[in-house]
KEGU-79625 format. One record per residue (C-alpha): residue in three letters; chain; x, y, z. Coordinates in steps of 0.2 Angstrom, whole numbers, always signed. Example, Ala and Ser with C-alpha at 12.3 -4.5 7.8 and 13.67 -1.06 7.14 Angstrom:
+--------+--------+-------+-------+-------+
: residu : chaine :    c1 :    c2 :    c3 :
+--------+--------+-------+-------+-------+
:    ALA :      A :   +62 :   -22 :   +39 :
:    SER :      A :   +68 :    -5 :   +36 :
+--------+--------+-------+-------+-------+
// end
This chain:
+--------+--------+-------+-------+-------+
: residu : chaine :    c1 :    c2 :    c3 :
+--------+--------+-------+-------+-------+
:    UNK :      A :   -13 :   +57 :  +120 :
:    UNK :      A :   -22 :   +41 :  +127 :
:    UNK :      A :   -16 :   +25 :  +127 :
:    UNK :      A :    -3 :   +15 :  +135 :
:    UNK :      A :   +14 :   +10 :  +136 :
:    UNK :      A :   +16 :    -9 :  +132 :
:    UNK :      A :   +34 :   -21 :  +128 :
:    UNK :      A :   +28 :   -32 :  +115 :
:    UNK :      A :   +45 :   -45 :  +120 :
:    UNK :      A :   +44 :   -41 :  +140 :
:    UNK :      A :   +55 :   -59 :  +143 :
:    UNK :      A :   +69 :   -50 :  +135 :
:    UNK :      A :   +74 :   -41 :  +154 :
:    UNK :      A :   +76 :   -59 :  +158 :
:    UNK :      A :   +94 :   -58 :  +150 :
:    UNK :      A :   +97 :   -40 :  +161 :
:    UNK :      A :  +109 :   -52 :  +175 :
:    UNK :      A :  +119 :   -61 :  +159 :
:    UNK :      A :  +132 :   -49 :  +161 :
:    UNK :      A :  +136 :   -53 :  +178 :
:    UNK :      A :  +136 :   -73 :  +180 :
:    UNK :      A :  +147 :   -70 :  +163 :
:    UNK :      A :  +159 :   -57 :  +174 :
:    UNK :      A :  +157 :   -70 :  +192 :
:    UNK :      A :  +158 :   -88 :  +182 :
:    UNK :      A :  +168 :   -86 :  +166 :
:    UNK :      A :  +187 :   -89 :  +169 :
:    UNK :      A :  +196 :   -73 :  +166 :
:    UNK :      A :  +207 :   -72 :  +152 :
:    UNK :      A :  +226 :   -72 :  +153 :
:    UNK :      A :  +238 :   -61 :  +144 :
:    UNK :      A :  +256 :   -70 :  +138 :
:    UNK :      A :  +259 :   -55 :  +129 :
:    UNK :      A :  +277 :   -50 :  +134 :
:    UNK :      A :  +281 :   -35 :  +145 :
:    UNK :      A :  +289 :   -20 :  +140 :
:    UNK :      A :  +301 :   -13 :  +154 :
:    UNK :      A :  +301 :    +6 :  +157 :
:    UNK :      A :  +316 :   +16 :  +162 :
:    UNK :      A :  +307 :   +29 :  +170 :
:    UNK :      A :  +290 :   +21 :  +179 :
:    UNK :      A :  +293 :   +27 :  +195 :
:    UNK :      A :  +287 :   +46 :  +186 :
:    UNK :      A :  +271 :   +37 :  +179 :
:    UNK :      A :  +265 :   +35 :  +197 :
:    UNK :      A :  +253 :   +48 :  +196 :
:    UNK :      A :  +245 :   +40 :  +177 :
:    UNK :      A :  +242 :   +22 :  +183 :
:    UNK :      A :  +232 :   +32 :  +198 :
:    UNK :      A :  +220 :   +38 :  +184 :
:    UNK :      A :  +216 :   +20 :  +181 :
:    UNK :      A :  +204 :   +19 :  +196 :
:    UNK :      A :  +193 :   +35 :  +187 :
:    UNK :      A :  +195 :   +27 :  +173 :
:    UNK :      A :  +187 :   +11 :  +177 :
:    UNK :      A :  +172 :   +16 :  +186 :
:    UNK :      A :  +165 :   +28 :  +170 :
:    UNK :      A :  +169 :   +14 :  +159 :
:    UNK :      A :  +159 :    +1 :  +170 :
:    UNK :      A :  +145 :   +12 :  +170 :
:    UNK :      A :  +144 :   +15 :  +153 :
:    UNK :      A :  +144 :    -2 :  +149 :
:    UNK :      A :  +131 :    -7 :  +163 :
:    UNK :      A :  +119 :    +7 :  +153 :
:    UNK :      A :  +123 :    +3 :  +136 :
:    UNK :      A :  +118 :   -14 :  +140 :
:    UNK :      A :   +99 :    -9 :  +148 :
:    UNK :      A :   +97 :    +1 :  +134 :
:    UNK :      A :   +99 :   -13 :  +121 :
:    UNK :      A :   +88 :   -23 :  +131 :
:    UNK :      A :   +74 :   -10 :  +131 :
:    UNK :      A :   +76 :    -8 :  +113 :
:    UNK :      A :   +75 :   -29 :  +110 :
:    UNK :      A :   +60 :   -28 :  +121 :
:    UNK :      A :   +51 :   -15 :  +106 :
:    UNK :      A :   +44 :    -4 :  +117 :
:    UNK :      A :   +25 :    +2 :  +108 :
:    UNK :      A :   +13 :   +16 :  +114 :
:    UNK :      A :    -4 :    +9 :  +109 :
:    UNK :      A :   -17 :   +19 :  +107 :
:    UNK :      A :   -37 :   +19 :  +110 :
:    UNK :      A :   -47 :    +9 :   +98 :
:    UNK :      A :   -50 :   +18 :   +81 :
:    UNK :      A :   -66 :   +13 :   +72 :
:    UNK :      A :   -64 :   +12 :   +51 :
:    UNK :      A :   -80 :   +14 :   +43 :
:    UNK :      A :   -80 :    +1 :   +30 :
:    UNK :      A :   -97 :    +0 :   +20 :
:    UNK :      A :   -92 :   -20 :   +16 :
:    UNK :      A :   -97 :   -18 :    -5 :
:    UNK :      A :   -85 :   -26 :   -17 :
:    UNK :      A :   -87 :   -14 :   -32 :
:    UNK :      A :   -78 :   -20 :   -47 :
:    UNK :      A :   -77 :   -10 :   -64 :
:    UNK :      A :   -77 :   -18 :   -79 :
:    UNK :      A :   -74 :    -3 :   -94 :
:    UNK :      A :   -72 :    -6 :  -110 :
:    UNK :      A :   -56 :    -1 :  -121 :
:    UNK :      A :   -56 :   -10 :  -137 :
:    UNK :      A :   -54 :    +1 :  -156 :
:    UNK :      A :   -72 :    +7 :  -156 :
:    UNK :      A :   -68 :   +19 :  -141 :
:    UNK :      A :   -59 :   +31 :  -151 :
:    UNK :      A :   -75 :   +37 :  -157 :
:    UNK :      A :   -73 :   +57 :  -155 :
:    UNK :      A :   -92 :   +62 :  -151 :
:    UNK :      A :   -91 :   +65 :  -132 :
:    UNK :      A :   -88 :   +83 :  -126 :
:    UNK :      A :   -80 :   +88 :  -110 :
:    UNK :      A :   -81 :  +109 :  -109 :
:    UNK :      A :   -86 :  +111 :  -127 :
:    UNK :      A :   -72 :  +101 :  -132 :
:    UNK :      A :   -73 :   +83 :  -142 :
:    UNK :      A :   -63 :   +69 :  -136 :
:    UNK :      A :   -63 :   +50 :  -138 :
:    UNK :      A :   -75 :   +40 :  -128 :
:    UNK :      A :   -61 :   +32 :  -116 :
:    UNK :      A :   -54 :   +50 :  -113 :
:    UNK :      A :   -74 :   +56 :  -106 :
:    UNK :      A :   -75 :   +39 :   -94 :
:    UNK :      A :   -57 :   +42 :   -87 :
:    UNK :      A :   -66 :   +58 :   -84 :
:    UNK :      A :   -82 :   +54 :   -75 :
:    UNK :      A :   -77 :   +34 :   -68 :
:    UNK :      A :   -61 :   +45 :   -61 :
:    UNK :      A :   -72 :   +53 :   -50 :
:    UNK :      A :   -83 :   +42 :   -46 :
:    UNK :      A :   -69 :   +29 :   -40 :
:    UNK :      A :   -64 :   +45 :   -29 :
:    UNK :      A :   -81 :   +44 :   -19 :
:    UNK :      A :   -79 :   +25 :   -15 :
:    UNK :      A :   -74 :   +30 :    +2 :
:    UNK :      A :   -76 :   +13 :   +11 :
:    UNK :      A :   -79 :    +1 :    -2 :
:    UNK :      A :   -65 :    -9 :    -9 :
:    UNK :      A :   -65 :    -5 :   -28 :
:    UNK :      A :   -56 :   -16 :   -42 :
:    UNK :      A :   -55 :   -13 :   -60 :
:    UNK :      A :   -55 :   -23 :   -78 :
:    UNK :      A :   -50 :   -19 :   -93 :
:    UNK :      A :   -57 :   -29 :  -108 :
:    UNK :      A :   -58 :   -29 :  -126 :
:    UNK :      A :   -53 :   -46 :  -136 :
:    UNK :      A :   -45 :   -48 :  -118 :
:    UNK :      A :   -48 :   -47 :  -101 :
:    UNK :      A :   -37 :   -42 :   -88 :
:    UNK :      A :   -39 :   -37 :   -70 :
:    UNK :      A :   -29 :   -21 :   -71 :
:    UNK :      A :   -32 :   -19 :   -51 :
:    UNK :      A :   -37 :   -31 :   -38 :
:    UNK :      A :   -48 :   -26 :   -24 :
:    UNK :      A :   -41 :   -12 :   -14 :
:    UNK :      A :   -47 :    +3 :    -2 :
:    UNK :      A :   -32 :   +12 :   -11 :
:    UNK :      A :   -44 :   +22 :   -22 :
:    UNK :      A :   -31 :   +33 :   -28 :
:    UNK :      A :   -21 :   +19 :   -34 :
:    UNK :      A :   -36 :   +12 :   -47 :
:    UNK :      A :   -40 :   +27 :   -52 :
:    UNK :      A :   -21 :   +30 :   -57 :
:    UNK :      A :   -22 :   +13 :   -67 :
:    UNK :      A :   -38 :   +18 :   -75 :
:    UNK :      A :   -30 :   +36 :   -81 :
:    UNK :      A :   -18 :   +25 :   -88 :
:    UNK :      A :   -25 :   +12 :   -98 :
:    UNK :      A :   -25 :   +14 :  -117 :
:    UNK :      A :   -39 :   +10 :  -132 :
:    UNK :      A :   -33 :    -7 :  -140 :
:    UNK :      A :   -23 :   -13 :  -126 :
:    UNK :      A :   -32 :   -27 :  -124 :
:    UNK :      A :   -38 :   -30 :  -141 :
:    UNK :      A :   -48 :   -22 :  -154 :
:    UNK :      A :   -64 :   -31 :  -151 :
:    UNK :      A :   -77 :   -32 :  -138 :
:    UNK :      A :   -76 :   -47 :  -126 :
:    UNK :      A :   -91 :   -43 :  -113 :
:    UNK :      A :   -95 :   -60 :  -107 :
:    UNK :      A :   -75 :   -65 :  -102 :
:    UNK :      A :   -77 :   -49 :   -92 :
:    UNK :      A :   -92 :   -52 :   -82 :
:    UNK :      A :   -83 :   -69 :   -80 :
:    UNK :      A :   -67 :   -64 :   -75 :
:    UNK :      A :   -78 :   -53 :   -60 :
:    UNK :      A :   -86 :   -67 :   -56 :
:    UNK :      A :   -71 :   -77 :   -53 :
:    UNK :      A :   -60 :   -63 :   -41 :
:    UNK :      A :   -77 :   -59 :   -34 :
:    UNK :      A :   -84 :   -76 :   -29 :
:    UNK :      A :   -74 :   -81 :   -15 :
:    UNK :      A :   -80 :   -64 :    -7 :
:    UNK :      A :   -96 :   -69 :    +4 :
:    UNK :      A :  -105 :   -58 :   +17 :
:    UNK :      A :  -103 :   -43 :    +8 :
:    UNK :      A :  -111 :   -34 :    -7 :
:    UNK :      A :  -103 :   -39 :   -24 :
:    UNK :      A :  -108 :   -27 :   -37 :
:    UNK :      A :  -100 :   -25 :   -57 :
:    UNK :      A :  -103 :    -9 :   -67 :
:    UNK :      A :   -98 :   -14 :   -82 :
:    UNK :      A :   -98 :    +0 :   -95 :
:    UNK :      A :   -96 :    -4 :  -116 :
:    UNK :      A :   -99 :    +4 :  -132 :
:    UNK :      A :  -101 :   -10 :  -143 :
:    UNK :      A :  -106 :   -28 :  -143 :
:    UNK :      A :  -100 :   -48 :  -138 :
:    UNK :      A :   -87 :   -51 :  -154 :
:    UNK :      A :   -73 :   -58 :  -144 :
:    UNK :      A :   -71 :   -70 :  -128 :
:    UNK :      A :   -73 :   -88 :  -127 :
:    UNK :      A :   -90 :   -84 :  -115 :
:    UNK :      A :  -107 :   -80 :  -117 :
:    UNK :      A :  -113 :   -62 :  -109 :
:    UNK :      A :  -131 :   -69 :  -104 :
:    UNK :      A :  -122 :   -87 :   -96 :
:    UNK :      A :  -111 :   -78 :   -87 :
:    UNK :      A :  -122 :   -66 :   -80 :
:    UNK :      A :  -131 :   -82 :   -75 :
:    UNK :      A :  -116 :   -89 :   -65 :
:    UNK :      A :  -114 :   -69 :   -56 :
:    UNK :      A :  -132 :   -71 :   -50 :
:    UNK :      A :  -127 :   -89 :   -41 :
:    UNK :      A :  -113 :   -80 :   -35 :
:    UNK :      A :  -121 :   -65 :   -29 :
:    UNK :      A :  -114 :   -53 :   -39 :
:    UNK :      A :  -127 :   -37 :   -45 :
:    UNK :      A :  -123 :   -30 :   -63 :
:    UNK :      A :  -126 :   -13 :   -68 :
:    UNK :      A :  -123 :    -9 :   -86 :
:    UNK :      A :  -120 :    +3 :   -96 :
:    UNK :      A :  -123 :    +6 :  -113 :
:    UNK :      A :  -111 :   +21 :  -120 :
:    UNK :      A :  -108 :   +31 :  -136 :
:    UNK :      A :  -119 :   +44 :  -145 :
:    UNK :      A :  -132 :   +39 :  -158 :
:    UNK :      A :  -126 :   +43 :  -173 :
:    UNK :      A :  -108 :   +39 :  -169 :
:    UNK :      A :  -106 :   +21 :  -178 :
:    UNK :      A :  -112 :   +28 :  -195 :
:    UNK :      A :  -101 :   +29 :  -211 :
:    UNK :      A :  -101 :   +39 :  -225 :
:    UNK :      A :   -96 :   +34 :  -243 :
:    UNK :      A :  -102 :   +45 :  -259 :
:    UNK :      A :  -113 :   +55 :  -249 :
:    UNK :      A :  -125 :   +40 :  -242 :
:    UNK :      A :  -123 :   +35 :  -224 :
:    UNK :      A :  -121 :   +18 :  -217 :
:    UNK :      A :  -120 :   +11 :  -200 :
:    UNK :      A :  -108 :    +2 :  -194 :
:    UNK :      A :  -117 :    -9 :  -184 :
:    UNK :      A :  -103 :   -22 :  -178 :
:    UNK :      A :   -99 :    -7 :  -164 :
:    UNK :      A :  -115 :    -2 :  -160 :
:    UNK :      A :  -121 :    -5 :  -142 :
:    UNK :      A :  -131 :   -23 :  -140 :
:    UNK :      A :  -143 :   -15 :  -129 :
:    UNK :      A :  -154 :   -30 :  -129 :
:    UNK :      A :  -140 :   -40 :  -121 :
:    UNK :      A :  -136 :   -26 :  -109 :
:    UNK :      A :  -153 :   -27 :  -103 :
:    UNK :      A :  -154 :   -44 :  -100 :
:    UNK :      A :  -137 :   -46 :   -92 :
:    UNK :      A :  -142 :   -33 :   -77 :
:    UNK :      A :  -162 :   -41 :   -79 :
:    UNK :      A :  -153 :   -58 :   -72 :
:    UNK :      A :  -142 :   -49 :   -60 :
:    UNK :      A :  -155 :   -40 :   -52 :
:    UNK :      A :  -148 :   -25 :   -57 :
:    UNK :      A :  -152 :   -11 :   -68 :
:    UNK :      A :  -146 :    -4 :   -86 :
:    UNK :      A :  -140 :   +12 :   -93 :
:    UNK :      A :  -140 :   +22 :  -107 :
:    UNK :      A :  -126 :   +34 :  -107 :
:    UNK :      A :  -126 :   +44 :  -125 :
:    UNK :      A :  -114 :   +61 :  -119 :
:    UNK :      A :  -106 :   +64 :  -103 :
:    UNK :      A :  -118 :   +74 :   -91 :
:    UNK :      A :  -126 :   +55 :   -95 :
:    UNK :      A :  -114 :   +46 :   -90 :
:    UNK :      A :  -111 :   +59 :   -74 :
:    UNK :      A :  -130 :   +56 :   -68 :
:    UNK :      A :  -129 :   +38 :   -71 :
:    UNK :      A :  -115 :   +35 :   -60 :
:    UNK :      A :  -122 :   +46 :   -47 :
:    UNK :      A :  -138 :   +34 :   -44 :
:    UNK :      A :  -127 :   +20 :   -43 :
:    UNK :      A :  -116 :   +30 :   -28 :
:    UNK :      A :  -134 :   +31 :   -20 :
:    UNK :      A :  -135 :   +12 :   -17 :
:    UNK :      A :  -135 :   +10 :    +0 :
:    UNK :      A :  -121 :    -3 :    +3 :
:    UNK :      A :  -123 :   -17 :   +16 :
:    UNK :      A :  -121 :   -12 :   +34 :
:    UNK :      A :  -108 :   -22 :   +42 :
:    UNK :      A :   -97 :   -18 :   +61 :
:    UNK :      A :   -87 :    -6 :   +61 :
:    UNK :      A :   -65 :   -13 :   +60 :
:    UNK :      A :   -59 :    -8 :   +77 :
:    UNK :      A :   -41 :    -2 :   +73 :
:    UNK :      A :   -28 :    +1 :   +89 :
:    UNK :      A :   -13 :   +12 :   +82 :
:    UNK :      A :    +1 :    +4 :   +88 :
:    UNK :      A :   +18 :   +17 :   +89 :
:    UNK :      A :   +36 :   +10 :   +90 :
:    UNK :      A :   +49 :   +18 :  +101 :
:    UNK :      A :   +64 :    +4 :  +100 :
:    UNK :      A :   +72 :   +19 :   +91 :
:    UNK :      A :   +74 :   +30 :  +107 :
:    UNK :      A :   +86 :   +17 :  +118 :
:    UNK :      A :   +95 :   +13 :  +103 :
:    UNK :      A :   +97 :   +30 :  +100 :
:    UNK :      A :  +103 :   +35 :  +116 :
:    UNK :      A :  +115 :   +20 :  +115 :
:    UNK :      A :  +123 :   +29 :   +99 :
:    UNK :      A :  +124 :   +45 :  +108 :
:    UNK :      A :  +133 :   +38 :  +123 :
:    UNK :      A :  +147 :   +29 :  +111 :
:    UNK :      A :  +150 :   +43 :  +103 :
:    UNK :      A :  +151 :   +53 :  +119 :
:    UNK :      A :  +163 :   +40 :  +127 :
:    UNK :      A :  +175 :   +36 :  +111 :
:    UNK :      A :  +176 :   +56 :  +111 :
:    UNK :      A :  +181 :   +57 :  +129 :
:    UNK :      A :  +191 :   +41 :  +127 :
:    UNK :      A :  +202 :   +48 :  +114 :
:    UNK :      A :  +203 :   +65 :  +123 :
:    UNK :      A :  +211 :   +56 :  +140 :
:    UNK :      A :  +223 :   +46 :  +127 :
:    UNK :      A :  +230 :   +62 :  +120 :
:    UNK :      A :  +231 :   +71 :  +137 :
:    UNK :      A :  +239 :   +54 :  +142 :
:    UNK :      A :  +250 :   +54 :  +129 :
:    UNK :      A :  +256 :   +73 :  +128 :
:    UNK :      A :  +259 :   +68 :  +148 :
:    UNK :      A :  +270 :   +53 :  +144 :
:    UNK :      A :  +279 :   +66 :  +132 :
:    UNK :      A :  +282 :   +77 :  +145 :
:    UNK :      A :  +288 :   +64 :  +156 :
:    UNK :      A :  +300 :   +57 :  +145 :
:    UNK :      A :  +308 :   +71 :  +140 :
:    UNK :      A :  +311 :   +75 :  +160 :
:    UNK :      A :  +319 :   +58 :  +160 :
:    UNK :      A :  +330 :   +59 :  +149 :
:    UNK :      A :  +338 :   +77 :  +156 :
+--------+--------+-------+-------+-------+
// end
């Protein structure tokens, strides 16, 4: 393993002598305890020798514990060769729709209908999975919009709050400007990389307090690109009643606005109307080549204070053992003793 061995608080083996200038120039305390006089001292000659053997191990392990702390205060790191992250430098936020006119069942996943939302967990699931690099983000809108995750390289985070999002959390309608605008907002302070929305809707601007063609104006000052997508089948949004069909065309998808929106952004529109659709539009957009930028140079940085303080507990639980197995071999001594006085 390459590296090296580094304290990141060296100036702490400064404190190394503190023990003894508090030993040489402290005064020493005094007992006034009073003294206990012993019949029978004389035959405890041979114990108070012990004393001597005692003193020196004691000594010792105080002398080592101390080091040890020291070491530990000093955070002892292995630090290891630079580590380049490849980091494509694209802020890709994702903007999907979830108001009441995704529960449409007329996308099919293996042969099987589901609602709309269900099929773009599905595909936008796996495409967030294949962001390696890019720092993804993700809104939710419908009357509302809300930034359900802020920019992150944790992929498996947003896609875990896009598996989780719900139709008509935010709202039954279709806000589409207030989503673009709140992109604009968490993306604008963001410069030198490449800022890019894919905002994907089934439905038209019926909600927000924001126009969808002004907002995309302010994301091109702000240099944010907009792909959208326009999603849901044909023939979805029709009605029948008495045997004649109507359509429903408040939840139909405003492609004129879509177009325009991505036309101002420089960017480019969609029309998803089943899944394999939707798969091979989100495949050109992974083809984008994203803005080169320097590669981050990472050093892994591995703490070792753990060891000396470690060994410290080893050593007090060693000595406390041995300390409390002289004290009963003292004390079935003393026992001994005493009862030979006392004959």
């Amino acid at each position: 393993m390459n590296g090296e061995f580094h304290f990141e608080a060296a100036w702490v083996f400064f404190l190394l002598p503190l023990p003894f200038f508090v030993y040489r120039f402290l005064p020493k305390a005094h007992s006034s305890a009073a003294a206990l006089r012993v019949p029978f001292y004389d035959s405890l000659g041979d114990l108070d020798q012990s004393k001597v053997n005692v003193r020196t191990p004691r000594l010792w392990f105080m002398l080592i514990c101390w080091v040890l702390l020291l070491i530990a205060a000093a955070r002892p790191q292995w630090i290891g060769d630079n580590a380049s992250v490849p980091l494509s430098g694209r802020d890709l936020m994702m903007a999907v729709d979830i108001s009441g006119s995704m529960k449409a069942r007329d996308m099919y996943v293996n042969g099987i209908p589901e609602n709309r939302l269900l099929a773009v967990k599905r595909v936008a699931g796996d495409f967030i999975e294949g962001r390696r690099g890019d720092r993804i983000g993700l809104i939710l809108f419908g009357t509302n919009a809300y930034l359900q995750a802020p920019l992150s390289l944790d992929r498996v985070t947003v896609n875990q709050l896009l598996q989780e999002s719900a139709i008509g959390l935010a709202g039954e309608k279709t806000a589409i400007g207030d989503a673009i605008g709140l992109a604009v907002k968490r993306l604008n302070d963001r410069p030198g990389t490449e800022k890019v929305l894919v905002l994907l809707t089934d439905g038209t601007n019926t909600a927000g307090s924001t126009d969808p063609i002004e907002a995309a104006r302010l994301a091109a000052i702000a240099g944010l690109r907009i792909y959208t997508i326009g999603f849901g089948s044909e023939g979805s949004n029709q009605r029948s009643f008495f045997g004649q069909s109507f359509f429903n065309r408040r939840n139909s998808v405003d492609i004129a606005v879509l177009k325009e929106v991505a036309a101002v952004t420089e960017g480019r529109f969609f029309r998803a109307k089943d899944t394999e659709t939707l798969k091979e539009i989100y495949r050109i957009i992974d083809q984008f080549e994203p803005v080169e930028e320097d590669l981050d140079e990472l050093k892994p940085i591995l703490e070792l204070f753990y060891i000396p303080l470690g060994l410290v507990l080893l050593l007090t639980l060693g000595f406390a053992g041995f300390a409390l197995m002289r004290i009963f071999i003292s004390s079935s001594h003393q026992s001994n003793l005493s009862r030979k006085a006392t004959q």
